[in-house]
N, C-alpha and C positions, 0 to 999 in steps of 0.2 A: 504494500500500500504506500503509496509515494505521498509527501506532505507536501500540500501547498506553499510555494515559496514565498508567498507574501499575504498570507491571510486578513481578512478585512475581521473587522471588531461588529461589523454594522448587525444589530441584531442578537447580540451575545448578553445585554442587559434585559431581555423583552422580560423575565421572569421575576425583576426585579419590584420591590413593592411601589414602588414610585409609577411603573408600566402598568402592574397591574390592577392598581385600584381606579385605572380608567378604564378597565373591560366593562362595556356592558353585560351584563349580570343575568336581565331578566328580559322577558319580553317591555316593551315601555311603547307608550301609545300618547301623543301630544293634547294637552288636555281639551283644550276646544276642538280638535277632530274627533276626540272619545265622547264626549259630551253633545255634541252638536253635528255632526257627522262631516262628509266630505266638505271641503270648499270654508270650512268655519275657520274664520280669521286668520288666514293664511298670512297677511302681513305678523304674525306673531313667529312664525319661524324662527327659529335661533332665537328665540328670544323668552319663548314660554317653556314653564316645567311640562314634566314628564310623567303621567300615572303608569306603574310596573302591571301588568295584569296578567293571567295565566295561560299557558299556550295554546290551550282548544279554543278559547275567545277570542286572540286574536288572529289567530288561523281562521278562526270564521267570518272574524270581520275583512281580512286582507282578502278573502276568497269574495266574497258578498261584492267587494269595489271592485276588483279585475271583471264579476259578471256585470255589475251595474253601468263601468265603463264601454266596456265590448257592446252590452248591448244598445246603449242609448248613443256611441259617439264612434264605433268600430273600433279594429283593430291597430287602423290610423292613429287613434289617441292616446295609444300607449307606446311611449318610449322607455327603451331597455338600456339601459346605463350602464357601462361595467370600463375599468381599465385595468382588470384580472391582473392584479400583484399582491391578491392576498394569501398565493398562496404557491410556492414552486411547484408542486403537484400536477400531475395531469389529470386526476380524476376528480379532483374537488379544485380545478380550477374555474375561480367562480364566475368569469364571463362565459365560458363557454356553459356553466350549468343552467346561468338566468337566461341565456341566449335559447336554450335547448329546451327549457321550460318555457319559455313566451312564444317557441314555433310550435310546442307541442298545445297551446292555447291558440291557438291562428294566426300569429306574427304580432310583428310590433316593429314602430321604426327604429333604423340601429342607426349608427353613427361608423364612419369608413376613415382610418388613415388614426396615427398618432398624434399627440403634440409636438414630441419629438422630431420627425420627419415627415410629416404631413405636404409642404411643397417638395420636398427632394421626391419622397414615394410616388409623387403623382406621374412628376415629370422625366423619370429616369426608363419606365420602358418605353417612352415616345421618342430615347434618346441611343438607349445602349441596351437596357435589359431589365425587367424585376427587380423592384430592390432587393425582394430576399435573394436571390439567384447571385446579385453582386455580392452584399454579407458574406455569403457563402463562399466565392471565389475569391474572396482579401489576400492578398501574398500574406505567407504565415512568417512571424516574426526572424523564425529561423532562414528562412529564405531573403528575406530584407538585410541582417547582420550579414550574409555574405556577398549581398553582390549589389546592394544601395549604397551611393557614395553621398547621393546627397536628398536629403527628406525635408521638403516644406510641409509649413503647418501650418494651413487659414487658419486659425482660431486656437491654436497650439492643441497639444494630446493631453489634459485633464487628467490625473490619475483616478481624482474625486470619482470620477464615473464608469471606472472601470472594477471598481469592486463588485456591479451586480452584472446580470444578463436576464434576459428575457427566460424565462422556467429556471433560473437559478445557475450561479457561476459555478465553475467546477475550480480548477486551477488558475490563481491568478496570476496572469503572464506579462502584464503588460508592464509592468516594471523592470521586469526582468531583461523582458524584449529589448525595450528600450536601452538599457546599460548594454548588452549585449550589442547592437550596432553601435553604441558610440564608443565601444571597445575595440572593435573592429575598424572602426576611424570613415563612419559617419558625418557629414558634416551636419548639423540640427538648423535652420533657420523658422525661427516661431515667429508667424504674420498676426501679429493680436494686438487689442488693445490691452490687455494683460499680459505680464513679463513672467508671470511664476507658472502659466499653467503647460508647462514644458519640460519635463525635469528625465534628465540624464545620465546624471551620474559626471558628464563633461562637459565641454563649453556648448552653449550654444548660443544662434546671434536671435537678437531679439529687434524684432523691424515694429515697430510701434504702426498700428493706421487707423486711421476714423471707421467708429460703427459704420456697419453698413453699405463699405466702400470697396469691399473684396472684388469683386466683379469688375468694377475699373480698373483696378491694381493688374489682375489677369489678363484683360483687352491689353493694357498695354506691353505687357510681358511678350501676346503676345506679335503686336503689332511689332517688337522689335524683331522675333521668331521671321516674321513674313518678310519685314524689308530687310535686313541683312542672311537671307539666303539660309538661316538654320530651321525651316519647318523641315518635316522631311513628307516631301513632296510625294515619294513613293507610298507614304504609308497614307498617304489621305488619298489617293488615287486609288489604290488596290482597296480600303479596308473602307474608307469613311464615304457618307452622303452630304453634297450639301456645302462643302469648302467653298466649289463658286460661286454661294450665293451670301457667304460668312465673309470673305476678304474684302469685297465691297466697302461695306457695312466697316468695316476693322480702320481702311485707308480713307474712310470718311467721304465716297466716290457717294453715297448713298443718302447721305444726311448734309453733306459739308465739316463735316468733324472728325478728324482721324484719328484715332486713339492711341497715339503718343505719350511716353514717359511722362514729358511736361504736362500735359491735357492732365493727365493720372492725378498728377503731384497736385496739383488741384484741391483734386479733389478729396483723395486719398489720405493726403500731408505727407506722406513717404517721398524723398527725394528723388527725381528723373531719373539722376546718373546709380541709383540703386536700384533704381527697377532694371535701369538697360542692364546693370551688371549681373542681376538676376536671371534675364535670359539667357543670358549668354554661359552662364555658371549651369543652368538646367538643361543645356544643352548637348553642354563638354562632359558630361558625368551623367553615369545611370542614373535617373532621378526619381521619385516618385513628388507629387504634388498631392497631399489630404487636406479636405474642407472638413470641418468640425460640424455636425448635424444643428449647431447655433445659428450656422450661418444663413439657413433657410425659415429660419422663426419671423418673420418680417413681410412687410406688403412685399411680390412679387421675389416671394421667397426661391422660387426654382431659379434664378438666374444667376447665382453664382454654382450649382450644381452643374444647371447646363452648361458650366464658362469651364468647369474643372474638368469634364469629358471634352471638351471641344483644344485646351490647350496641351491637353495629355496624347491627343489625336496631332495635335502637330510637332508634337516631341517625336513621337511616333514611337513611344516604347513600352506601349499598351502591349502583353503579354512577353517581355523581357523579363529573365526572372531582376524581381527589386526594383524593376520601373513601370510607370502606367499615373494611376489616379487611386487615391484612396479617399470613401466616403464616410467619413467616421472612423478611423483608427483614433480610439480614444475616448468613444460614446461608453460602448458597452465592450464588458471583459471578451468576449465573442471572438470579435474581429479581429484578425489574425493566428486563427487558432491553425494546427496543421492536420485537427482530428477530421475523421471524413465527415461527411455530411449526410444525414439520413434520420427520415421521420421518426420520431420517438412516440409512444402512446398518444391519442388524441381522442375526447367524447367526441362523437358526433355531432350536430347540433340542431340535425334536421334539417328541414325547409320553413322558408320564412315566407306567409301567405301574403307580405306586405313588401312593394316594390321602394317605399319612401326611405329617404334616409340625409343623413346632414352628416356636411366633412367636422371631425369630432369638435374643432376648437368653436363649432357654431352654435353651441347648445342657446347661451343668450339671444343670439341672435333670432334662434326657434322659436323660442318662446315668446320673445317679445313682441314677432313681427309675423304670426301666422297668417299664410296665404302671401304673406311679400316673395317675389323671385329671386333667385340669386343663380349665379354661374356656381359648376362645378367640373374641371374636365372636358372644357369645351363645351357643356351641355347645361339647357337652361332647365333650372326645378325649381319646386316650391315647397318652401315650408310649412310642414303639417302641424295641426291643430292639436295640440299636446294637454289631456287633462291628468295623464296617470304617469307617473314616472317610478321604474322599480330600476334600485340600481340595487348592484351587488360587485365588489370588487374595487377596491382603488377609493380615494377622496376627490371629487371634480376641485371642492373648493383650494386646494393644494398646488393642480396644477393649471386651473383656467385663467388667462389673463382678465385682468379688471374685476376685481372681487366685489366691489360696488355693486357696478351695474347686473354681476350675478347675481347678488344678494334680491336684484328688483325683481329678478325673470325668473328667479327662484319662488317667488308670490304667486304664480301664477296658475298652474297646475291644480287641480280641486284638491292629491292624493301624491304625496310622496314616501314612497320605499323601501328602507335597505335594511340589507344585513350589513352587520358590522361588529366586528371582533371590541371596536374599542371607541367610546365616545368621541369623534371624529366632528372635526364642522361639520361635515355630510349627514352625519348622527345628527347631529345638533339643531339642524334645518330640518329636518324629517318631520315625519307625521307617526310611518311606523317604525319602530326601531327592531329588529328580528337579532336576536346574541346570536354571532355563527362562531364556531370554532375558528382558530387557530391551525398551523400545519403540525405542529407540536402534538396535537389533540385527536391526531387523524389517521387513517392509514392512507398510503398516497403510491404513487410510482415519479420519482422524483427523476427530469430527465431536460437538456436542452441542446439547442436541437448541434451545436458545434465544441459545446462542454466535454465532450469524451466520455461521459459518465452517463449510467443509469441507477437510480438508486431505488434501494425497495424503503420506504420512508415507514417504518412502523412508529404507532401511536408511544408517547414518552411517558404521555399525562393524561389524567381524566379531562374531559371539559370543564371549561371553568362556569362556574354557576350552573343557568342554565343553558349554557350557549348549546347549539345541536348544529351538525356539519349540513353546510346550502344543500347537498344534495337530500337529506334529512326531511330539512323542510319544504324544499319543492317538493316531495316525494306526498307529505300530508296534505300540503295545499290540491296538488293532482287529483287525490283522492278523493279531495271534496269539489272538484269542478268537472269529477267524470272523463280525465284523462289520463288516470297512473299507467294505465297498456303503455300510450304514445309516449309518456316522460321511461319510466322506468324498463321499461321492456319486461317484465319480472324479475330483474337482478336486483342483487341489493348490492352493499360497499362492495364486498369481492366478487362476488359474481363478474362486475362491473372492472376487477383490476385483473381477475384473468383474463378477460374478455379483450380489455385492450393490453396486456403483455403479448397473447397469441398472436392479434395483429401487427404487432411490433417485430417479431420472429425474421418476418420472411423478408420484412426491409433490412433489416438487419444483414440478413445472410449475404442480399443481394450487395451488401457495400464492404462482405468480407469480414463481419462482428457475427461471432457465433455464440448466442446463450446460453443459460441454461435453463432449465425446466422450469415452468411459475415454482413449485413450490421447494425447489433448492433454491432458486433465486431470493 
């Protein structure tokens, strides 16, 4: 059993009494929703107590509003919340459970893309490929330490963010990684407006730029690339679409502006004669160029994405091992892993009888502006009339920008939701508060999907109070609205972790990982 060489602390207090005396305990129901039913005084959110009451009562009353809703406003007016991190697990992970519960109800609207990379995801297979498909193919740190000589960083490599991963970190590498090419004699250039989120182990140069300005600083990188004769010519001929209609535009034939060092410096505040020195430095040397998943949080966020595939295409050393583009070396512990790549356990989620949905950072906007249009993807849609919201998985109030204005559009809704392990603003805002277990509390298949690892997660601890695991109580609510067949199939916890180990088998075998049985495992 090999030890992680840089183990992360994050999570190692949860047990502690200070964590645990913010578990929700009991069932709690807001007291002007309990008293006066749906839609009562919703401006009190976050703001009014909580009566604790017993779980067959409000199992019947959350069962009573999902029919009352469906039937007076459809399936239209119920949105399904989740940003599933509450639980590394694949079977009690909780988006997929509320997701697989509200189709096995008739749908509900979902929400598409991350906060995280929300413009990068959209616009990268219009460009190059999937985002998960690129994740997946990241040059792995070991391949970078031999034959990268020189690594930029829009936005520098974060360690802060590399201690988790999406279903949970296995080995954390990216420190490691990191020392290991600048041992290897690396040179580091960190493009940020921050000087420390870079770190080495050796020197590196720190180029200071204005928020927001990456995308200029690249044009001119590499408007210097086109006019002194270093794109390479061959590789955008054979490999890329679209240069004839890009240099244009670059030499300013198109607008009247050519994008020039100086033009940059502008705008940027980084000096001319460093950018020209920059191309010509990523030119002479295997290079890779990474954008930090920050740099797409922003109006017309895909544009320094699309700028990091289009200048990597004129380096031309898109599959050199150590050179190309990286989108996130530094987001999550993930990326750069060397372990192969292959689906781990997954619930299924069903079918969703409802076609609506909002890119996720729009929730306010949903709420506040039902029936107004918006662009998504090229395509025009419209915001659906939202009275029920069931989240499970994740705090909105955590990661949504403008907490204000969320707090308004949070009013809105007759009926809101969650499960939740721990008194959470999301808690706090509720109507119904459901205690769900913890991963601690649970039996699980713990696995992701470029971690190296598959773990068999058994239960540590009882549950705390009365908390009960989401699939638990989906499974009661089902009961009582006449769909346990559709939600449960008849399995229960295990049933449900043989069921998806068996399916995990043959992916497995096919990427050369061979198991062992469910129950040595």
């Amino acid at each position: 059993m090999r030890s992680d060489p840089d183990p992360s602390a994050i999570g190692l207090h949860q047990l502690d009494n200070a964590v645990t005396r913010l578990r929700v305990t009991r069932p709690a129901i807001r007291r002007s929703w309990l008293e006066h039913g749906p839609a009562a005084a919703t401006e009190r959110r976050g703001r009014e107590d909580f009566v604790e009451v017993e779980w067959p009562q409000v199992l019947s009353l959350v069962a009573a509003e999902l029919q009352r809703v469906r039937s007076r406003y459809g399936n239209t007016s119920i949105f399904g919340g989740s940003y599933g991190w509450s639980s590394a697990g694949r079977l009690h992970h909780a988006q997929s459970q509320v997701h697989r519960f509200l189709n096995s109800f008739g749908g509900y609207v979902r929400h598409v893309d991350t906060y995280s990379l929300g413009a990068g995801r959209v616009i990268s297979p219009h460009v190059v490929a999937h985002m998960d498909d690129l994740q997946a193919s990241h040059t792995s740190w070991e391949v970078l330490a031999k034959h990268t000589r020189v690594f930029v960083a829009f936005g520098g490599v974060p360690l802060k963010n590399t201690q988790i991963s999406s279903g949970g970190a296995g080995d954390h590498r990216v420190r490691q990684g990191l020392r290991a090419m600048a041992a290897a004699g690396t040179r580091f250039v960190n493009i940020s407006p921050v000087r420390d989120n870079l770190e080495t182990g050796g020197e590196v140069e720190w180029i200071p730029i204005r928020p927001n300005t990456d995308t200029a600083l690249m044009l001119a990188v590499a408007y210097v690339l086109a006019t002194e004769g270093l794109a390479d010519t061959e590789f955008l001929a054979h490999y890329c679409v679209g240069y004839d209609r890009f240099r244009p535009y670059l030499m300013g034939e198109t607008d009247g502006l050519a994008k020039t060092p100086a033009w940059a410096a502008q705008i940027t505040g980084v000096p001319a004669d460093r950018i020209a020195a920059l191309a010509r430095e990523l030119s002479a040397n295997r290079s890779i160029v990474n954008v930090a998943w920050g740099l797409q949080r922003a109006a017309h966020g895909e544009k320094p994405f699309w700028m990091v595939i289009t200048l990597a295409c004129m380096l031309g050393q898109i599959r050199l091992p150590g050179g190309g583009f990286g989108m996130g070396y530094g987001s999550m512990n993930a990326l750069g892993s060397a372990h192969p790549r292959f689906g781990g356990p997954v619930l299924p989620q069903g079918s969703n009888g409802v076609r609506d949905f909002i890119p996720v950072a729009r929730i306010s906007d949903m709420l506040l502006h039902p029936g107004e249009r918006f662009t998504y993807n090229g395509d025009a849609l419209t915001y659906p009339d939202i009275k029920l919201i069931y989240w499970a998985g994740g705090n909105p109030f955590h990661h949504h920008q403008d907490l204000n204005r969320m707090r308004q559009a949070w009013q809105v809704p007759d009926s809101i939701i969650v499960h939740e392990q721990y008194w959470t603003a999301a808690a706090k805002h509720a109507d119904i508060v459901l205690p769900a277990t913890t991963s601690l509390e649970r039996n699980d298949i713990g696995h992701a999907t470029l971690e190296g690892h598959l773990i068999a997660m058994e239960k540590v601890m009882h549950p705390h109070g009365e908390a009960q695991d989401d699939y638990a109580i989906f499974t009661a609510l089902a009961e009582r609205l006449g769909i346990q067949d559709a939600y449960t199939e008849g399995l229960d916890e295990r049933g449900w972790l043989k069921r998806l180990y068996a399916e995990t088998l043959p992916r497995a075998a096919r990427v050369g990982i061979e198991l062992p049985p469910f129950d040595a495992f």
